[in-house]
VOROBA-604618 format. One record per residue: residue in one letter; x, y, z of N, C-alpha, C, CB in turn. Coordinates in steps of 0.2 Angstrom, whole numbers. Last residue first. Glycine has a CB too. Layout:
N
NODE; res; n.xx; n.yy; n.zz; ca.xx; ca.yy; ca.zz; c.xx; c.yy; c.zz; cb.xx; cb.yy; cb.zz
NODE; A; X; Y; Z; X; Y; Z; X; Y; Z; X; Y; Z
...
//
This chain:
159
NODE; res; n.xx; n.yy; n.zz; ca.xx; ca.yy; ca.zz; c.xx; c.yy; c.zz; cb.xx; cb.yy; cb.zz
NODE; X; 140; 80; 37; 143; 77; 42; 150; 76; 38; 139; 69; 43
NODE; X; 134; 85; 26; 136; 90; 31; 140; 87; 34; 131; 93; 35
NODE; X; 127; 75; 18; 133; 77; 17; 135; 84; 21; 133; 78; 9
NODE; X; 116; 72; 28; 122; 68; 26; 127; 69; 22; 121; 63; 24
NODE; X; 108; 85; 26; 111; 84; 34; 116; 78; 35; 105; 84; 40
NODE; X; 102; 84; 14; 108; 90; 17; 112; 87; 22; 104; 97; 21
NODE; X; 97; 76; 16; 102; 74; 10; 107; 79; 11; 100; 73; 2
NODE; X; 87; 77; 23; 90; 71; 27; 96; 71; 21; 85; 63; 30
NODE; X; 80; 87; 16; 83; 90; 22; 88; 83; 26; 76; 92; 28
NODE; X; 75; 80; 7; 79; 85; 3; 84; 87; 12; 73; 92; -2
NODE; X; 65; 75; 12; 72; 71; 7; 77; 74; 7; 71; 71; 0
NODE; X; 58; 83; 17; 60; 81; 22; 66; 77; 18; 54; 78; 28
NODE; X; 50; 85; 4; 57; 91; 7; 59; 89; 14; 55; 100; 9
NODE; X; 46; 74; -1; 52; 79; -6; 56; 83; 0; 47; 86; -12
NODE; X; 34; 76; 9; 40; 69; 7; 46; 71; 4; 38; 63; 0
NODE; X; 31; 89; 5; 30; 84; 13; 36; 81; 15; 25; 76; 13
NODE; X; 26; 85; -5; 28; 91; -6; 32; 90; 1; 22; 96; -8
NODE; X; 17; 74; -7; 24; 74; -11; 30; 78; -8; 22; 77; -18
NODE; X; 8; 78; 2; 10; 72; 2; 16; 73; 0; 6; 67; -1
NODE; X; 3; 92; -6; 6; 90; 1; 8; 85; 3; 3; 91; 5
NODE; X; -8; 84; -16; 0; 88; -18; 5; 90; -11; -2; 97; -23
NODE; X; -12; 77; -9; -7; 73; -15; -3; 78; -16; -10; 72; -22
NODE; X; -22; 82; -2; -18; 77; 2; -12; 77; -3; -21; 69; 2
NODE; X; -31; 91; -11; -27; 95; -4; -22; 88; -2; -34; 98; 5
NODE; X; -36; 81; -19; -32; 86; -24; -29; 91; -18; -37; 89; -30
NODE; X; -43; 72; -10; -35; 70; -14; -32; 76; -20; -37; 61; -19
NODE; X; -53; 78; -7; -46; 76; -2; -42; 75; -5; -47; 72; 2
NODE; X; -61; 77; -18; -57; 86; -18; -52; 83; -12; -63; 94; -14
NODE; X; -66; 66; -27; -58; 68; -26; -55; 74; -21; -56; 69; -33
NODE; X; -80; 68; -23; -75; 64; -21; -69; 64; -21; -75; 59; -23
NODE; X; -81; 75; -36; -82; 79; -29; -79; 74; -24; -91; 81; -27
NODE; X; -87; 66; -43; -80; 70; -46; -78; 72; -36; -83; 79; -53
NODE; X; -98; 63; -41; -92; 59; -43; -86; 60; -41; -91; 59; -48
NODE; X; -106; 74; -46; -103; 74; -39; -98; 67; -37; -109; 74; -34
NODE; X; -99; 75; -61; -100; 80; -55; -99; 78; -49; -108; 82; -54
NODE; X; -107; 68; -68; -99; 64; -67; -97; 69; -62; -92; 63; -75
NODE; X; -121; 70; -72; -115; 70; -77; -105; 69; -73; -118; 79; -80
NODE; X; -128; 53; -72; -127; 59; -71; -122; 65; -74; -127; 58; -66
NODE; X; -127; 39; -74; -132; 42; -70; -131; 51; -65; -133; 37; -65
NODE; X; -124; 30; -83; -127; 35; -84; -131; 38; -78; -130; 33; -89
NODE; X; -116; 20; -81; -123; 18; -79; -129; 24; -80; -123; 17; -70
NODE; X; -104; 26; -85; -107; 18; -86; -114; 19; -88; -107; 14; -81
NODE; X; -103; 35; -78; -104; 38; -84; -105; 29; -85; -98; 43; -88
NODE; X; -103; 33; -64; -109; 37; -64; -108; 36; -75; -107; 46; -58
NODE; X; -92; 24; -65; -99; 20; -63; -104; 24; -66; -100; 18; -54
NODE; X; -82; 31; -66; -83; 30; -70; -91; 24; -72; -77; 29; -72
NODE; X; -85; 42; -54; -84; 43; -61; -86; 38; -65; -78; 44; -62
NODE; X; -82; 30; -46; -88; 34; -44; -88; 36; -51; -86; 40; -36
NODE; X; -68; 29; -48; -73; 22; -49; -80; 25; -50; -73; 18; -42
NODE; X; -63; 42; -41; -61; 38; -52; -67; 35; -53; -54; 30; -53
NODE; X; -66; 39; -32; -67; 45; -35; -68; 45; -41; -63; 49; -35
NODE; X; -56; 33; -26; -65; 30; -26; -68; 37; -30; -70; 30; -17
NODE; X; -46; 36; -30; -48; 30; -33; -54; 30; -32; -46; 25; -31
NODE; X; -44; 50; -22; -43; 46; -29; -47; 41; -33; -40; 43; -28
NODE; X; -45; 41; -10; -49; 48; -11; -51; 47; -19; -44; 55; -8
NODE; X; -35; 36; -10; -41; 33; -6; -45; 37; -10; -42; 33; 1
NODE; X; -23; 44; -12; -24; 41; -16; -30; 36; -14; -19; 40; -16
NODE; X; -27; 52; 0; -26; 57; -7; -28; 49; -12; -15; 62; -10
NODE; X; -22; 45; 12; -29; 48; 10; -33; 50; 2; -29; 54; 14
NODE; X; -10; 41; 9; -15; 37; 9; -23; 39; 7; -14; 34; 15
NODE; X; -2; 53; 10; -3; 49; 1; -9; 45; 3; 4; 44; -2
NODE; X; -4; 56; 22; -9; 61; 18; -9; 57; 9; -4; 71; 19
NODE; X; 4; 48; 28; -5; 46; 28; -9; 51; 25; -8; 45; 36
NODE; X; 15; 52; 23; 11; 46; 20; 5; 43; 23; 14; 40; 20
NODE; X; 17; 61; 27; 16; 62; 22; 12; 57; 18; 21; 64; 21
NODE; X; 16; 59; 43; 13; 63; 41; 12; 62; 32; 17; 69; 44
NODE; X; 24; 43; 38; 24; 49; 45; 17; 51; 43; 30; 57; 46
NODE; X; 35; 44; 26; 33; 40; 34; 30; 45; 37; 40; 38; 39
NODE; X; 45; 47; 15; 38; 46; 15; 37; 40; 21; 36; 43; 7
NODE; X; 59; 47; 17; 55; 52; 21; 47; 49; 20; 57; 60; 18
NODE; X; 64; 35; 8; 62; 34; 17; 57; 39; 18; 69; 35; 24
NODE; X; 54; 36; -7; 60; 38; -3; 59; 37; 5; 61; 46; -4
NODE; X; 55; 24; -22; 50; 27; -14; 55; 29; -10; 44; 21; -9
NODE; X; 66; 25; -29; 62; 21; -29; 56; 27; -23; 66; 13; -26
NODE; X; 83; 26; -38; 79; 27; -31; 72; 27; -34; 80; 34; -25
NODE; X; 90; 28; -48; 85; 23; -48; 83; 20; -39; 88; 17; -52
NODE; X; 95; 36; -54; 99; 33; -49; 95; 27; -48; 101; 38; -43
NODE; X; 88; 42; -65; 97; 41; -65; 100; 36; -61; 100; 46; -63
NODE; X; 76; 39; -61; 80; 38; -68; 85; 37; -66; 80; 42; -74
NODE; X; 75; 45; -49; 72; 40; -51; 75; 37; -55; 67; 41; -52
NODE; X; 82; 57; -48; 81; 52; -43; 80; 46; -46; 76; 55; -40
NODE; X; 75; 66; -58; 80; 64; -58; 83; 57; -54; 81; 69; -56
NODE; X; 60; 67; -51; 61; 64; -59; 70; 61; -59; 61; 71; -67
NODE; X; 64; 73; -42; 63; 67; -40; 65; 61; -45; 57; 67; -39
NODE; X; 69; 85; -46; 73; 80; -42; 72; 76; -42; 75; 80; -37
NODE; X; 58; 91; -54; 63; 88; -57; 68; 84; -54; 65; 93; -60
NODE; X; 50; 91; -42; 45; 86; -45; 53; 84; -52; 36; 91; -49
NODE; X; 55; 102; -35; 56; 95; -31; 55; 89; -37; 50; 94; -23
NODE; X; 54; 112; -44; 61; 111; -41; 60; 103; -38; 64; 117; -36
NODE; X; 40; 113; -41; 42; 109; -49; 51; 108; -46; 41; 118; -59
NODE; X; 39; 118; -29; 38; 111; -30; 40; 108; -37; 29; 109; -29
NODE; X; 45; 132; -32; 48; 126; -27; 46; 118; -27; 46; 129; -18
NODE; X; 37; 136; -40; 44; 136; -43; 46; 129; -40; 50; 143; -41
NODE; X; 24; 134; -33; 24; 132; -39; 31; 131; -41; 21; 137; -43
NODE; X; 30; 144; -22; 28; 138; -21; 27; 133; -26; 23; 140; -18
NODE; X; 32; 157; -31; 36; 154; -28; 37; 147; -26; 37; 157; -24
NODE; X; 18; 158; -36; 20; 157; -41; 29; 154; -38; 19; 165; -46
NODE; X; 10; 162; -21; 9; 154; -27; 14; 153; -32; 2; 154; -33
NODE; X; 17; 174; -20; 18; 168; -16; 16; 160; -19; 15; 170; -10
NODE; X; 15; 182; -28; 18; 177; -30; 22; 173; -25; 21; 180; -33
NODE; X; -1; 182; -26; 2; 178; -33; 9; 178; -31; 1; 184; -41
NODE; X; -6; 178; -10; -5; 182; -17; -2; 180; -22; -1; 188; -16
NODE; X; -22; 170; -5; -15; 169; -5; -12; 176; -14; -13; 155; -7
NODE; X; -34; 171; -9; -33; 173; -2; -23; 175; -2; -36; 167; 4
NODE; X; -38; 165; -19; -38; 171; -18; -38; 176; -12; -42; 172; -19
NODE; X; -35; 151; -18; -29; 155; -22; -31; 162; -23; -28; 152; -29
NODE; X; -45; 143; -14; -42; 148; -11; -35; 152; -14; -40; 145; -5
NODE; X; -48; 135; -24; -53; 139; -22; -51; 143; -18; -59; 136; -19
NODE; X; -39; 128; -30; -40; 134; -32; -43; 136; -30; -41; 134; -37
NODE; X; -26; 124; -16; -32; 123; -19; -32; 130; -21; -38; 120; -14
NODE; X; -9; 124; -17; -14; 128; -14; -19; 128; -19; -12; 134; -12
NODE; X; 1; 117; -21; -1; 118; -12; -6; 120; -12; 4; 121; -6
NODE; X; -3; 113; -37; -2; 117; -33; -1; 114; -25; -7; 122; -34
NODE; X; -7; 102; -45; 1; 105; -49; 2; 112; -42; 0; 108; -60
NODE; X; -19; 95; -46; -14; 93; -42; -7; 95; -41; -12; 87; -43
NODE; X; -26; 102; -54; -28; 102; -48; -22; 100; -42; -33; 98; -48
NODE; X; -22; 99; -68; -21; 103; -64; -24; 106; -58; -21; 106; -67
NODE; X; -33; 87; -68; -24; 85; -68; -19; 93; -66; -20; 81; -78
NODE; X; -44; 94; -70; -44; 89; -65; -35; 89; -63; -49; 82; -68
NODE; X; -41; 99; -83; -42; 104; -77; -44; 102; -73; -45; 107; -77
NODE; X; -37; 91; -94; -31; 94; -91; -33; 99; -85; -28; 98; -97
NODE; X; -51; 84; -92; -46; 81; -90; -41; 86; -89; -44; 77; -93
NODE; X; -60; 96; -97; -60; 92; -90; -53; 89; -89; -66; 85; -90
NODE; X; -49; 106; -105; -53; 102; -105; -53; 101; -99; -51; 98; -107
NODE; X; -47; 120; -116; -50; 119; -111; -54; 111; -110; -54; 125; -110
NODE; X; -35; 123; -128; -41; 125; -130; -42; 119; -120; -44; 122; -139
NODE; X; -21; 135; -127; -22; 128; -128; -30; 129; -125; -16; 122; -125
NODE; X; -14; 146; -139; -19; 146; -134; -22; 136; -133; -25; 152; -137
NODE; X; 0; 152; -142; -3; 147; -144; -9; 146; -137; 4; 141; -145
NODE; X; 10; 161; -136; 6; 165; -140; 2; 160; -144; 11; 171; -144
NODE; X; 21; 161; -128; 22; 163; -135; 16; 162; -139; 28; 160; -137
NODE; X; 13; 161; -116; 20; 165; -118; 19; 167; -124; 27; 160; -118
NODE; X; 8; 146; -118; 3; 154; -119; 8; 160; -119; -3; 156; -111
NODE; X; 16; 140; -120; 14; 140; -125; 9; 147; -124; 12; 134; -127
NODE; X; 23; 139; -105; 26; 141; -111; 22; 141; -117; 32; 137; -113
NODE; X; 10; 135; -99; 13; 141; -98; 18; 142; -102; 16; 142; -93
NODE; X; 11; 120; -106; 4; 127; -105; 6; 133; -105; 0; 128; -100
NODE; X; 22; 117; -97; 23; 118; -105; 16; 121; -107; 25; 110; -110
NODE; X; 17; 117; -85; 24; 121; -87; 21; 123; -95; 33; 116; -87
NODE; X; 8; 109; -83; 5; 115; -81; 12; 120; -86; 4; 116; -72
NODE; X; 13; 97; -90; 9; 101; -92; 7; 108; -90; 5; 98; -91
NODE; X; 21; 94; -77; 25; 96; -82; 20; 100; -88; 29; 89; -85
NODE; X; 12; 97; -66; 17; 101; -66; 19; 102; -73; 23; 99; -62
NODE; X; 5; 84; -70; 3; 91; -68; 7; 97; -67; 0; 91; -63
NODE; X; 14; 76; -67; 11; 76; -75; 9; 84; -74; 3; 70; -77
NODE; X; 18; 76; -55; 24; 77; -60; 20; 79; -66; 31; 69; -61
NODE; X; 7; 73; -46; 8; 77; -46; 12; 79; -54; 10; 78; -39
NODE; X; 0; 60; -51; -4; 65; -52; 0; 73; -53; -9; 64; -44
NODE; X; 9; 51; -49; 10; 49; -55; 4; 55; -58; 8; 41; -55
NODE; X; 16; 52; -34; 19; 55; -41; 17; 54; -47; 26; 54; -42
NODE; X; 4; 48; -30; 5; 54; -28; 10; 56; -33; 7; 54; -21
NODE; X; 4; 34; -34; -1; 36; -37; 0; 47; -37; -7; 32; -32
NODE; X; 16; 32; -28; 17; 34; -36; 12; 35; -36; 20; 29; -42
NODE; X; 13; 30; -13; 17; 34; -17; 17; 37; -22; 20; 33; -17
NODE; X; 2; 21; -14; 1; 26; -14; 6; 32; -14; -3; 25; -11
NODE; X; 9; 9; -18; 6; 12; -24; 0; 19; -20; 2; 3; -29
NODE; X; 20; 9; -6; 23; 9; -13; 17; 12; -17; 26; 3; -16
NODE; X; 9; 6; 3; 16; 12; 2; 16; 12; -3; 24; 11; 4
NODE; X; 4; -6; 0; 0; 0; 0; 4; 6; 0; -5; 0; 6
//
């Protein structure tokens, strides 16, 4: 259950980051990418900070927070490939019961989804609404995990 609520947490957050990026480079220069459920469910997970409150918090304090987690999401990427680390110790504690939840949350969320469009019973709405703990758990989960990594890699090459 570690392990696949880990990746489920990297498999929401990194996509959402890397999309959110290269959206942001194409609106730069001036290519408008057209609006979907899916890329606006998968951008849910690319912040610390739900959209519903991103009007309390100032721009660039999201836009710093944003920098700092894509900084973690390319370490991890790194991490992974190169070295071929796997799930990181720091995921214990706190971060991993927030992956548990997120990725609980998730799944039934999915299921719920895809039962409601099976069966036709509606339009996938409150389905949907199932996931909102896993779009506050996941990106905190990672974010959690990543920098308590990042603090036990400082503190072994300090020694």
């Amino acid at each position: 259950m570690r392990n696949f609520s880990y990746w489920t947490c990297f498999a929401l957050v990194v996509p959402s980051h890397v999309l959110g990026l290269l959206i942001s480079v194409l609106y730069w220069v001036g290519i408008r990418v057209p609006y979907s459920e899916l890329l606006g469910l998968l951008s849910s997970f690319s912040s610390l900070i739900p959209e519903m409150f991103m009007f309390i918090i100032p721009g660039l304090v999201v836009w710093l927070l944003y920098l700092a987690m894509l900084g973690m999401v390319v370490r991890r990427i790194w991490l992974s490939v190169a070295r071929g680390k796997r799930v990181p110790a720091s995921y214990a504690g706190l971060p991993q019961v927030l992956g548990y939840i997120g990725a609980a949350s998730f799944m039934i969320g999915v299921i719920a989804m895809i039962l409601s469009f099976v069966l036709r019973l509606g339009s996938g709405v409150p389905a949907a609404m199932l996931m909102i703990p896993a779009m506050f758990c996941i990106p905190w989960a990672f974010f959690l995990t990543e920098a308590q990594d990042l603090l036990w890699q400082y503190r072994l090459r300090k020694r």
